[in-house]
BAFI-3210 file (N, C-alpha, C; in Angstrom, 3 decimals, decimal comma, padded with zeros to 6 digits):
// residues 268
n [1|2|3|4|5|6|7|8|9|10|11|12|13|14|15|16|17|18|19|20|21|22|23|24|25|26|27|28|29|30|31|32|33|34|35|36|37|38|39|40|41|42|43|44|45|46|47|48|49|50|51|52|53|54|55|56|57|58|59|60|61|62|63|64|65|66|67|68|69|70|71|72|73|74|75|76|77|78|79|80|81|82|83|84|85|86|87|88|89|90|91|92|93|94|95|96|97|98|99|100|101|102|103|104|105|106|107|108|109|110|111|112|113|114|115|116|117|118|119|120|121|122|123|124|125|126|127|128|129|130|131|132|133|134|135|136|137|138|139|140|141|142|143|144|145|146|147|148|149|150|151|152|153|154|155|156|157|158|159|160|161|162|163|164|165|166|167|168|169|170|171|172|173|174|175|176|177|178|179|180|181|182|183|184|185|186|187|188|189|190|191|192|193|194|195|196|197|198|199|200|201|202|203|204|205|206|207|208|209|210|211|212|213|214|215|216|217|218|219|220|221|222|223|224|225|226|227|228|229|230|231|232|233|234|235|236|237|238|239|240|241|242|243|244|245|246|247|248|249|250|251|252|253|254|255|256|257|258|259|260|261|262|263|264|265|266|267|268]
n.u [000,834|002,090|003,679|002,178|000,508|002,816|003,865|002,088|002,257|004,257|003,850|001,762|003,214|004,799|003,583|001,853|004,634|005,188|003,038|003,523|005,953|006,658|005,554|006,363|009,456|010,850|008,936|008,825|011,273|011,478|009,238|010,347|012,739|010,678|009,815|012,159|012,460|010,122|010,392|012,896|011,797|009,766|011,385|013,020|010,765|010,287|012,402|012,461|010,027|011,035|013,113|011,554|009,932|012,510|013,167|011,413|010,857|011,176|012,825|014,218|016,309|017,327|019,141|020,507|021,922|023,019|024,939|027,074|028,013|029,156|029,925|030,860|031,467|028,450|027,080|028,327|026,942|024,161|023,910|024,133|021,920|020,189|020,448|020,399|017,560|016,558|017,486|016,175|013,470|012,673|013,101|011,355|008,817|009,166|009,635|006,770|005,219|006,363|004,744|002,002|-000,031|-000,026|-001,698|-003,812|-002,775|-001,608|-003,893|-005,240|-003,407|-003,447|-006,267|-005,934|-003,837|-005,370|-007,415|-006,743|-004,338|-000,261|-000,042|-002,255|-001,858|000,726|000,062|-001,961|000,669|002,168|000,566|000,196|001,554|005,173|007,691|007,187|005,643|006,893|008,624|006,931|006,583|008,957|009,541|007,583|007,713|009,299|008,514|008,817|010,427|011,236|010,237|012,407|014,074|012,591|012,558|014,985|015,320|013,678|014,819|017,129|015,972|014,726|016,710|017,779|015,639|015,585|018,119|017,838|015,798|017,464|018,664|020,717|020,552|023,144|024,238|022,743|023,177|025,803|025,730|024,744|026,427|028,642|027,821|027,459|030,799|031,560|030,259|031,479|034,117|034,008|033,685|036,230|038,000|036,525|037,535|040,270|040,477|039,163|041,105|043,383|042,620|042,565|045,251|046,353|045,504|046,586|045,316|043,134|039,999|036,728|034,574|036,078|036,896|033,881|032,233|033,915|033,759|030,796|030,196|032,076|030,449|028,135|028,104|028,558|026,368|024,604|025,063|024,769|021,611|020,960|021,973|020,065|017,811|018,143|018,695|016,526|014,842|016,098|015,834|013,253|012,868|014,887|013,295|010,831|012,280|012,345|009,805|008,893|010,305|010,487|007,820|008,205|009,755|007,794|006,007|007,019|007,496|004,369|004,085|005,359|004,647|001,716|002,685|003,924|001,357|000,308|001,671|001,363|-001,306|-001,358|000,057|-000,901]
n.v [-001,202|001,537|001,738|001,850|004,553|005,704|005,844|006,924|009,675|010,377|010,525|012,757|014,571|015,074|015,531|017,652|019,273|019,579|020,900|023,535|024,404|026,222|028,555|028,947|029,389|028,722|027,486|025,423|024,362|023,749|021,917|019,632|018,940|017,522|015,611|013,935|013,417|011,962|009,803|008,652|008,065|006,087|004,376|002,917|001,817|-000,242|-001,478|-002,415|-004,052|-005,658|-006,957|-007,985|-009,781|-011,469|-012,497|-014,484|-016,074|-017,747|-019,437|-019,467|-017,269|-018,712|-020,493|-018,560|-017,773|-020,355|-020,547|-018,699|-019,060|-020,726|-024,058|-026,435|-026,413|-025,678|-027,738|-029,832|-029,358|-029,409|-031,855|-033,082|-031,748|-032,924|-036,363|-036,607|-035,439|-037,331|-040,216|-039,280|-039,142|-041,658|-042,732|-041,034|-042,398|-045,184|-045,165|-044,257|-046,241|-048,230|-047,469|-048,638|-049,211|-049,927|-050,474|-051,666|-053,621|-055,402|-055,761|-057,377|-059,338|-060,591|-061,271|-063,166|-065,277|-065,639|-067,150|-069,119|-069,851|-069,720|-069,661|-069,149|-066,273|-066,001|-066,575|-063,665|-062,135|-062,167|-061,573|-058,553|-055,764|-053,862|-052,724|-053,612|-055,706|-057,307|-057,877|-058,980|-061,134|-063,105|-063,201|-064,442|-066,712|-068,079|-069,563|-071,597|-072,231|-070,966|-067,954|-066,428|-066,293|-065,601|-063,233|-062,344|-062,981|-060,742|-058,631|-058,650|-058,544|-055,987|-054,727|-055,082|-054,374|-051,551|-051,215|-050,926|-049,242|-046,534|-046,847|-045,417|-043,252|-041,891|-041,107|-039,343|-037,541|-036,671|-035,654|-033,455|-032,105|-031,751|-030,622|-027,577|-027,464|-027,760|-025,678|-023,121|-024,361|-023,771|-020,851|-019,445|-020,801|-018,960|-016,566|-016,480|-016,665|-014,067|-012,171|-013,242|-011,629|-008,702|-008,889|-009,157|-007,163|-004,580|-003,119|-002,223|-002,335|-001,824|-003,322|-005,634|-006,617|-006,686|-008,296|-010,970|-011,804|-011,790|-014,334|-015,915|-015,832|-016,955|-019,616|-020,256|-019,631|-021,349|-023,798|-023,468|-023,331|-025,519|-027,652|-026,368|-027,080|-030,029|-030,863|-030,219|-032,080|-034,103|-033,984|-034,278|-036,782|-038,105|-037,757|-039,338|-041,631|-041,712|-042,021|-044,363|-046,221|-045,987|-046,761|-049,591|-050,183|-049,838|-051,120|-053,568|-054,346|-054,362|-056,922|-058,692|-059,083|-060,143|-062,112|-063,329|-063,822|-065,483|-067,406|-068,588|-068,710|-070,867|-072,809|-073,445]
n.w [000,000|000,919|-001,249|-003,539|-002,902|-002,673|-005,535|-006,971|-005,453|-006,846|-009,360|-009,456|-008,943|-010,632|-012,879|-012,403|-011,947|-014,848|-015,801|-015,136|-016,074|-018,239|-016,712|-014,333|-013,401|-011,428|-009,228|-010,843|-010,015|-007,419|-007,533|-008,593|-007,105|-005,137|-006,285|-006,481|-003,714|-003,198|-004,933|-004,236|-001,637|-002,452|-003,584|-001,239|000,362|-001,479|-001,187|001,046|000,998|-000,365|001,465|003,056|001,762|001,244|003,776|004,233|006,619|010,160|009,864|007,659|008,703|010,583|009,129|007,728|010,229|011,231|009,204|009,338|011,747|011,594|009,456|010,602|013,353|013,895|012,570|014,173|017,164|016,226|015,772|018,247|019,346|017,587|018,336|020,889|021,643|020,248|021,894|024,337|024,024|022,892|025,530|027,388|025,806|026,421|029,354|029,931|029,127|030,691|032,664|035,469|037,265|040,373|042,403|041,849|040,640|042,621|044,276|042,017|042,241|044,752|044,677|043,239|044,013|046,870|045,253|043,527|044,289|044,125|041,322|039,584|040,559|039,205|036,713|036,371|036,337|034,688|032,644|032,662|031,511|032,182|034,194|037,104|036,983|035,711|037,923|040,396|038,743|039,064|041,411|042,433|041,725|042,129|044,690|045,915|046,618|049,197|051,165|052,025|049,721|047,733|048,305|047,921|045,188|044,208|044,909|043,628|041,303|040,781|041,080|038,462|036,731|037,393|036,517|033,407|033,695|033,521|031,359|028,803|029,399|029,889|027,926|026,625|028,791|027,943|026,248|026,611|028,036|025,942|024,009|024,972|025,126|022,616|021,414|022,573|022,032|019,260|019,660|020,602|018,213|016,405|017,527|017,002|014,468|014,336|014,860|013,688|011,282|011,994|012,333|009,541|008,388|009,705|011,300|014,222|013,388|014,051|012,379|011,744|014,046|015,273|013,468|013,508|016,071|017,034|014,581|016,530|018,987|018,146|018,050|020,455|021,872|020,442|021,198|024,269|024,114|022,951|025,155|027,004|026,315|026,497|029,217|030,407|028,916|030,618|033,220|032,983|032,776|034,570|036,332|036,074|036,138|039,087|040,024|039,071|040,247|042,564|043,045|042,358|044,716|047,106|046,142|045,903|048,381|049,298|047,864|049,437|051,906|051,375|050,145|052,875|054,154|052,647|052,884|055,399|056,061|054,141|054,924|057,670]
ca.u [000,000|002,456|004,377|001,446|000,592|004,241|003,563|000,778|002,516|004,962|003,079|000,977|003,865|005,183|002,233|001,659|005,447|005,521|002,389|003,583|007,419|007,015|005,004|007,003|010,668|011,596|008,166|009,093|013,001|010,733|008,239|011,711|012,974|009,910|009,665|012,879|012,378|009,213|010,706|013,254|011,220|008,585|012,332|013,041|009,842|010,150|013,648|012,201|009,191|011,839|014,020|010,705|009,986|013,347|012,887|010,623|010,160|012,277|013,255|015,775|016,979|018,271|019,901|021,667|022,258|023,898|026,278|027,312|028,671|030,556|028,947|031,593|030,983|027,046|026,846|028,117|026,008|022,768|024,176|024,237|020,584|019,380|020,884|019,661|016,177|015,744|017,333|015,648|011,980|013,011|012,979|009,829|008,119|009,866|008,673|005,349|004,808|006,770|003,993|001,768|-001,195|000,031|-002,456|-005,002|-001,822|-001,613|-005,216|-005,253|-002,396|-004,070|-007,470|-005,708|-003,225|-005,974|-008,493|-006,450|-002,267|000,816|000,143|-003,366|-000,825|001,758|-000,623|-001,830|001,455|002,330|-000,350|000,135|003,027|005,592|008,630|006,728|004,686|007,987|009,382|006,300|006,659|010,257|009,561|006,383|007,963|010,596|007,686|008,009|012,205|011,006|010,275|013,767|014,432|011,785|012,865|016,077|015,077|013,057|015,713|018,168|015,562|014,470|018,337|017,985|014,660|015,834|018,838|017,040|015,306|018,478|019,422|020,984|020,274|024,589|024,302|022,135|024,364|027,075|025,569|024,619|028,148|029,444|027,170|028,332|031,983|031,842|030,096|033,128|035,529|034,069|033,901|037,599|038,515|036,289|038,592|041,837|040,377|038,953|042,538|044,431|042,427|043,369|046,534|046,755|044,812|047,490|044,475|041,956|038,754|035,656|034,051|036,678|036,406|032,477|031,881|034,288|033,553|029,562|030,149|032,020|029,569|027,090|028,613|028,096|024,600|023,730|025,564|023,810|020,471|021,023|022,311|019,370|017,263|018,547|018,506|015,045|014,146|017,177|015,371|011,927|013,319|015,305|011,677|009,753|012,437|012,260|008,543|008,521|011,614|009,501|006,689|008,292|010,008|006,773|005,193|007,400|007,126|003,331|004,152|005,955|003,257|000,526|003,245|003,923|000,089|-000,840|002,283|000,701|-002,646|-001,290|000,943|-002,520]
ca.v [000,000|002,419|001,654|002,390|005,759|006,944|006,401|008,194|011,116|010,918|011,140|013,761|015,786|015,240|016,225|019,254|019,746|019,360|021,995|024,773|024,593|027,366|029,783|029,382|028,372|028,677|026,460|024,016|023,259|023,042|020,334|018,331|018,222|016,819|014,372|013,117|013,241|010,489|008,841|007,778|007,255|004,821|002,798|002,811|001,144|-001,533|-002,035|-002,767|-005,042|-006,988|-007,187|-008,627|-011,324|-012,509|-013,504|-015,788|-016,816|-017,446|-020,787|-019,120|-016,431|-019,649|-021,031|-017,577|-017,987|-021,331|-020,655|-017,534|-019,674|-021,772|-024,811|-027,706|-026,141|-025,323|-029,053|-030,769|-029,261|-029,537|-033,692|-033,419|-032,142|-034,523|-037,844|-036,131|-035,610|-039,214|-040,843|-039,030|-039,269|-043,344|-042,734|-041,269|-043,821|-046,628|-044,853|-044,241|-047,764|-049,346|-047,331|-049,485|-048,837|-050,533|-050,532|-052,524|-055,165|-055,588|-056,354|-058,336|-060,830|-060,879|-061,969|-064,238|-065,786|-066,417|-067,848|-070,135|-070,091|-069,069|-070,155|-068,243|-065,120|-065,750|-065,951|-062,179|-060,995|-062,782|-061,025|-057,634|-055,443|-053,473|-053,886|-054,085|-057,077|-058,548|-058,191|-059,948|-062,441|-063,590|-063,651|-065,915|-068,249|-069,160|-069,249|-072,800|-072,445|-070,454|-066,822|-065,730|-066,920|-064,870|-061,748|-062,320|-062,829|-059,741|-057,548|-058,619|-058,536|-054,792|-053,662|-054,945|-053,332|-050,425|-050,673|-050,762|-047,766|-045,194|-046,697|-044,173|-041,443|-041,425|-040,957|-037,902|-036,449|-036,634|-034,339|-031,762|-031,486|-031,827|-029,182|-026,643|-027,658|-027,612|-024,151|-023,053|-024,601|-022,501|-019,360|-019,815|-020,458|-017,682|-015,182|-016,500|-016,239|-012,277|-011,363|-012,959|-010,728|-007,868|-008,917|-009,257|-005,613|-003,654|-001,718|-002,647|-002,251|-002,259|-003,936|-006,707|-006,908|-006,638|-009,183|-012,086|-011,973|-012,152|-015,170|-016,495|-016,316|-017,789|-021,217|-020,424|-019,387|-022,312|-024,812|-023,407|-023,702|-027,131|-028,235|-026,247|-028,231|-032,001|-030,776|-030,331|-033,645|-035,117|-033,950|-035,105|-038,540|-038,520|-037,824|-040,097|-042,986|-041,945|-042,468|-045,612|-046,587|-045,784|-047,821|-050,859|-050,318|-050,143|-052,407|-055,045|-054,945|-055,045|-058,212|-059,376|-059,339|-060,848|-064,138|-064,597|-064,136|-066,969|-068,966|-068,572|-069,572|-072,618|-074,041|-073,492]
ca.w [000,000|001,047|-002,316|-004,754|-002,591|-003,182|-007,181|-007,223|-005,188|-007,940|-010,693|-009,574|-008,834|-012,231|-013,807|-012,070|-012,473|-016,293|-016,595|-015,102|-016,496|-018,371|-016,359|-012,892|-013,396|-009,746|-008,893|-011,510|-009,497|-005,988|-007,879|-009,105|-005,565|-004,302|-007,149|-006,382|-002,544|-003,621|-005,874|-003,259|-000,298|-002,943|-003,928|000,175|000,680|-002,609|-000,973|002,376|001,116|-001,145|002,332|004,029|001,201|001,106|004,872|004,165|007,359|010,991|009,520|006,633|009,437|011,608|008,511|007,633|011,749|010,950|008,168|009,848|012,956|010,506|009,400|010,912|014,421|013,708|012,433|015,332|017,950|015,723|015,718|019,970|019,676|017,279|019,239|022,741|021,781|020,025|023,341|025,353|023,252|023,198|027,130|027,507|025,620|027,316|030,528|029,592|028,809|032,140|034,005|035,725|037,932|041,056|043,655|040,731|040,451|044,455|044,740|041,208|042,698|046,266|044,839|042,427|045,358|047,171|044,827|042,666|044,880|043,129|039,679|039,036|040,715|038,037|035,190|036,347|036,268|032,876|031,415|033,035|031,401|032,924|035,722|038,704|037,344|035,479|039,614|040,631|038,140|039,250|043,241|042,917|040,291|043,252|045,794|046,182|047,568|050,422|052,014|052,275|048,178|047,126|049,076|047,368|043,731|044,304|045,453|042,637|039,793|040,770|040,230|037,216|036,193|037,826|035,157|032,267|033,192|033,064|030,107|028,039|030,522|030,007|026,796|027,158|029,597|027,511|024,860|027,482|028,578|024,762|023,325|025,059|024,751|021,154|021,081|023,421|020,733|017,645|019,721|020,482|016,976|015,841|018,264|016,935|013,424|014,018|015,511|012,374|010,790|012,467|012,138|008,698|008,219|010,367|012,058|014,790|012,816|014,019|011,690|011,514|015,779|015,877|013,083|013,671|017,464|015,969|014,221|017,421|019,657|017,658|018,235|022,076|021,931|019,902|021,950|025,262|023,969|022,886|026,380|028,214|025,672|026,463|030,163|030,921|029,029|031,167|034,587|033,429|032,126|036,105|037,588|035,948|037,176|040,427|040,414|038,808|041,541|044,105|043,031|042,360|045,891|047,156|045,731|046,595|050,243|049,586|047,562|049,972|052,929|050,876|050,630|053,792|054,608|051,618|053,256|056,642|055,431|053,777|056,282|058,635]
c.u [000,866|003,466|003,263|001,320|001,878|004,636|002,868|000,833|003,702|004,767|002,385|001,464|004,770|004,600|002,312|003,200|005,901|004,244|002,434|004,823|007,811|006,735|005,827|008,378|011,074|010,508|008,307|010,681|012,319|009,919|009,702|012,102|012,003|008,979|011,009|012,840|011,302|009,794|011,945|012,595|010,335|009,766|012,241|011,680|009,747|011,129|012,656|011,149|010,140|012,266|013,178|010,669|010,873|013,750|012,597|010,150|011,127|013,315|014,442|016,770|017,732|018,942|020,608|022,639|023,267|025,300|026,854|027,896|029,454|030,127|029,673|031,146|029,267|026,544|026,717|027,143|024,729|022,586|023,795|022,548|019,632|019,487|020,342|018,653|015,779|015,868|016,285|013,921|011,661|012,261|012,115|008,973|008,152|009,109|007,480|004,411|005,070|005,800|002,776|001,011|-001,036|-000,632|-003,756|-004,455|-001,902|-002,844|-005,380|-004,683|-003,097|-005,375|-007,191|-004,862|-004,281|-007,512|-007,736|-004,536|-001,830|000,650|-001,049|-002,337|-000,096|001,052|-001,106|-000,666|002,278|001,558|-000,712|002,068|004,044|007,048|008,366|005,908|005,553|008,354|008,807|006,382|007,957|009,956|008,585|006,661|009,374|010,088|008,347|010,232|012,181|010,925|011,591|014,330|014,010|011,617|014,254|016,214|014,469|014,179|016,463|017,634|015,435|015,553|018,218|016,841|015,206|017,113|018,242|016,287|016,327|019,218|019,528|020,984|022,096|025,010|023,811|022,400|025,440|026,588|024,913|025,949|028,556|029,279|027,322|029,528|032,098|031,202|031,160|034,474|035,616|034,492|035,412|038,836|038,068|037,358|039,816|041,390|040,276|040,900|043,680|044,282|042,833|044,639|047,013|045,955|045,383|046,945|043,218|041,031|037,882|034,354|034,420|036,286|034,934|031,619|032,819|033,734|031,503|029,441|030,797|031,026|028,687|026,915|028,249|026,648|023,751|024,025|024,777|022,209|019,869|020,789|021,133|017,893|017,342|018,399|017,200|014,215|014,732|016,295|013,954|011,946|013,791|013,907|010,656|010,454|012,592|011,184|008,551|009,363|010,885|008,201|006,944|009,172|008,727|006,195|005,438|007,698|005,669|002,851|004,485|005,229|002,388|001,463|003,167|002,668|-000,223|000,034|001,893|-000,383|-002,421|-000,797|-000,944|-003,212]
c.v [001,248|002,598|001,962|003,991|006,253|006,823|006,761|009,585|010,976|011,309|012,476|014,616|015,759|015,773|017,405|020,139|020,588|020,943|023,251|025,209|025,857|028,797|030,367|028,367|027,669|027,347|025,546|023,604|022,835|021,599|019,313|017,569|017,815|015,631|013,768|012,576|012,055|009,799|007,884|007,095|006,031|003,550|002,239|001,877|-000,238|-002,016|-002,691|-003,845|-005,971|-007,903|-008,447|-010,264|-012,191|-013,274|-014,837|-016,391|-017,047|-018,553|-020,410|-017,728|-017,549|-020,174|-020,360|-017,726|-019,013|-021,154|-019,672|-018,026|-020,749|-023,439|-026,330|-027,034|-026,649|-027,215|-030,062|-030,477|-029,480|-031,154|-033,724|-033,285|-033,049|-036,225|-037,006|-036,011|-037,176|-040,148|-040,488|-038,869|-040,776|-043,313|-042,714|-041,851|-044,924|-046,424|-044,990|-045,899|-048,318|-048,808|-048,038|-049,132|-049,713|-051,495|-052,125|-053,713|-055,615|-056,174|-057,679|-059,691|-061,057|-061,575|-063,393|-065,469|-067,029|-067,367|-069,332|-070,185|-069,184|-068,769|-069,404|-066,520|-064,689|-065,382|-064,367|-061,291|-061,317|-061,799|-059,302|-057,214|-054,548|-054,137|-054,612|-055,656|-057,658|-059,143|-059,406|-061,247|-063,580|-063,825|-064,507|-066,621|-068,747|-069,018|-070,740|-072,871|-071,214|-068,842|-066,127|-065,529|-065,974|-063,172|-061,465|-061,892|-061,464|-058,246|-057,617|-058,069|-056,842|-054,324|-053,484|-054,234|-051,956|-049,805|-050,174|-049,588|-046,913|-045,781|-046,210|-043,145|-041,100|-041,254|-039,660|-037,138|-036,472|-035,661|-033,133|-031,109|-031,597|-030,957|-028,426|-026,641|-027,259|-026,414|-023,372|-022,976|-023,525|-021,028|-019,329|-019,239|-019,239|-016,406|-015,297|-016,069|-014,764|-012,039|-011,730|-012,016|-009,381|-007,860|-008,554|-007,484|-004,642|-002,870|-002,347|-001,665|-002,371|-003,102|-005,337|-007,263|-007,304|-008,162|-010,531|-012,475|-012,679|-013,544|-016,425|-017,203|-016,967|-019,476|-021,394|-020,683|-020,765|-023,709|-024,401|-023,619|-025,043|-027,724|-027,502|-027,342|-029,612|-031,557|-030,753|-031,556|-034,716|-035,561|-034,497|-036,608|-038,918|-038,858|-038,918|-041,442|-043,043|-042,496|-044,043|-046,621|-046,696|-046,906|-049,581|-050,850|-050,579|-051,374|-053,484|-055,578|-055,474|-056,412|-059,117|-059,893|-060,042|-062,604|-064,404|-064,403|-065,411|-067,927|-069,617|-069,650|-071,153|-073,530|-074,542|-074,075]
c.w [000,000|-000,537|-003,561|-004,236|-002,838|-004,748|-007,330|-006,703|-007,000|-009,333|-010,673|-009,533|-010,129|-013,121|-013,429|-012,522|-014,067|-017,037|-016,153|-015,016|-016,812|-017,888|-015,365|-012,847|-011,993|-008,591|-009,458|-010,714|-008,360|-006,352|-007,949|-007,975|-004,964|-005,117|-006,692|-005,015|-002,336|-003,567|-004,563|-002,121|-001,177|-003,093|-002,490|000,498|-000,421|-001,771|000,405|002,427|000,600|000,212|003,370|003,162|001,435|002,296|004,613|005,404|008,766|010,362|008,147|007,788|010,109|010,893|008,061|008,532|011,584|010,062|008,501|011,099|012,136|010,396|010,310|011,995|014,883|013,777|013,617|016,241|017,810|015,929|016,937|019,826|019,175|018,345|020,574|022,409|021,544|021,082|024,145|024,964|023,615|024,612|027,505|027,441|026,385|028,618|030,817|029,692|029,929|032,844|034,268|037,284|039,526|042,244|042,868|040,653|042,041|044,700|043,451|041,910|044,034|046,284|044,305|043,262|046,021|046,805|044,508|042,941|043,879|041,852|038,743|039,169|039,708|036,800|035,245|036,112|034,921|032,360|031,956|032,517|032,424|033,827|036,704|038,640|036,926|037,552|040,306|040,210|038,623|040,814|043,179|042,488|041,578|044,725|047,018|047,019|049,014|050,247|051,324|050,394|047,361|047,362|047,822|045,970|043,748|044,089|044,035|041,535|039,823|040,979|038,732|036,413|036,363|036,652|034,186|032,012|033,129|032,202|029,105|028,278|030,079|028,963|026,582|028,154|029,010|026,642|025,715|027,652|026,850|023,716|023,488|024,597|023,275|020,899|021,492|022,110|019,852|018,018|019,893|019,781|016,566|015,909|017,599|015,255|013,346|014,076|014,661|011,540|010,620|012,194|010,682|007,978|008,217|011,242|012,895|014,192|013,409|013,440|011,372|012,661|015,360|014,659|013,002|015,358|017,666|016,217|015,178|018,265|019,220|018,093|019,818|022,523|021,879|020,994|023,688|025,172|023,998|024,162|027,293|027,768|026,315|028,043|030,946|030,718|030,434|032,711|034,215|033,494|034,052|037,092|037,524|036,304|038,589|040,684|040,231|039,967|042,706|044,675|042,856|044,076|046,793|047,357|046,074|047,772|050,135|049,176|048,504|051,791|052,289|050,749|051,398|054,373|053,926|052,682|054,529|056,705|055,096|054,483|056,899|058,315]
res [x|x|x|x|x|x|x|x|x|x|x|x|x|x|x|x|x|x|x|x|x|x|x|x|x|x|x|x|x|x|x|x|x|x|x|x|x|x|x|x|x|x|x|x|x|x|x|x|x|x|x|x|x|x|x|x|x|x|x|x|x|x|x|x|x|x|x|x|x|x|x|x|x|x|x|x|x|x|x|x|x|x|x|x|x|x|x|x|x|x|x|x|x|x|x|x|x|x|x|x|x|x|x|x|x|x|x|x|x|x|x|x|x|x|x|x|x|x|x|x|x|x|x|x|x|x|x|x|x|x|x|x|x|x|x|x|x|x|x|x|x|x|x|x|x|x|x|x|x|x|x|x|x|x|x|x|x|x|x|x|x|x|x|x|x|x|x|x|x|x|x|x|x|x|x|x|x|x|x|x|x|x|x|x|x|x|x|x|x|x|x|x|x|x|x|x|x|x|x|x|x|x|x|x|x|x|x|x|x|x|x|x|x|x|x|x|x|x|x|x|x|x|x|x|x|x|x|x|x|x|x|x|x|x|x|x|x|x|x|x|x|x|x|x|x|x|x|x|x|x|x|x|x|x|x|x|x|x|x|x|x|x|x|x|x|x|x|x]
***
């Protein structure tokens, strides 16, 4: 809009210019200068919509952003956040899935116990997914070697569940700490690159200073973002195995009362 209104001042002041050339010389040089004073501000505004198109969008500003931090730098850290989100996405899922309604399994195995023993027990926890019912599954399946056996198997198997859940968590702490680092690196290099510059110039520049230092930091920026990125999954991924930690701790004391009540019962 503002680019058709400033051809239509210019025309009109051309026109008017052009018909009263010969009557008023001194009014025809004032019209000129305020045809040309248009005529620039209408380019100034073409220039400024061109400047907008060729955006396009934030998504070509972060890829100027990129090649402007130097793309071997830029590259690696973009690698840390790819591999740290997919671990740590993996994770979630994995999580998501081991969770497991506990209190519903506790009463399931307690009705099943004592309707139909061990073996109706096991089939509930066969057919219930999860750690806490694998846990279950492993302490009642060595019911029959005693109390103490079944405390045991218990204890060991829920390390090993308990593995399985921070697996890869050290993998995704490695690209928190490595993402920075490698933003670190570029800015670094960047500095030693501005200051050959300089060097090779003879003259601290401003322009040499203010844009290698620029293209430094960039590498920092990007590399902190990354790492506050993979950090926040890191702590929800930590939270959600505490919970589940908790619950199979839990849980397997209340497993572990309902045996020696059945074993009670059955001796009796």
């Amino acid at each position: 809009m503002k680019k058709v209104i400033a051809i239509i001042a210019v025309l009109g002041l051309f026109t008017l210019g052009m018909s009263n050339v010969a009557a008023q010389d001194s009014a025809a040089v004032a019209e000129t200068a305020q045809v040309d004073s248009a005529a620039a501000t209408a380019d100034e505004t073409a220039a400024d919509a061109a400047d907008v198109e060729e955006e396009g969008g934030i998504h070509k500003v972060l890829k100027q952003k990129f090649i402007e931090g130097g793309a071997g730098f830029m590259a690696s850290v973009a690698f840390c956040l790819i591999f740290g989100l997919a671990l740590a996405i993996e994770r979630i899922i994995y999580l998501s899935l081991a969770s497991t309604d506990t209190k519903k399994l506790l009463a399931d195995v307690e009705k099943a116990i004592n309707e139909g023993g061990v073996e109706k027990a096991l089939e509930v926890c066969r057919n219930t997914r999860g750690p806490v019912a694998s846990i279950f599954y492993q302490g009642l399946s060595r019911y029959d070697e005693g109390i103490d056996v079944v405390e045991k198997t218990i204890t060991s198997y829920g390390s090993v569940q308990a593995g399985l859940l921070e697996k890869n968590l050290s993998w995704i702490g490695l690209f928190i700490g490595l993402a920075p680092m490698l933003g670190f690196m570029g800015t670094v290099i960047g500095m030693i690159q501005a200051f050959d510059k300089i060097q090779q110039v003879g003259d601290i520049s401003a322009t040499v200073v203010a844009g290698g230092i620029k293209v430094a930091l960039l590498t920092t920026v990007t590399g902190l973002i990354v790492a506050i990125i993979l950090q926040v999954f890191y702590n929800f991924i930590l939270s959600k195995i505490e919970g589940l930690t908790n619950d199979m701790e839990d849980s397997s004391i209340s497993l572990l009362d309902i045996v020696v009540k059945y074993n009670k019962e059955h001796k009796a």
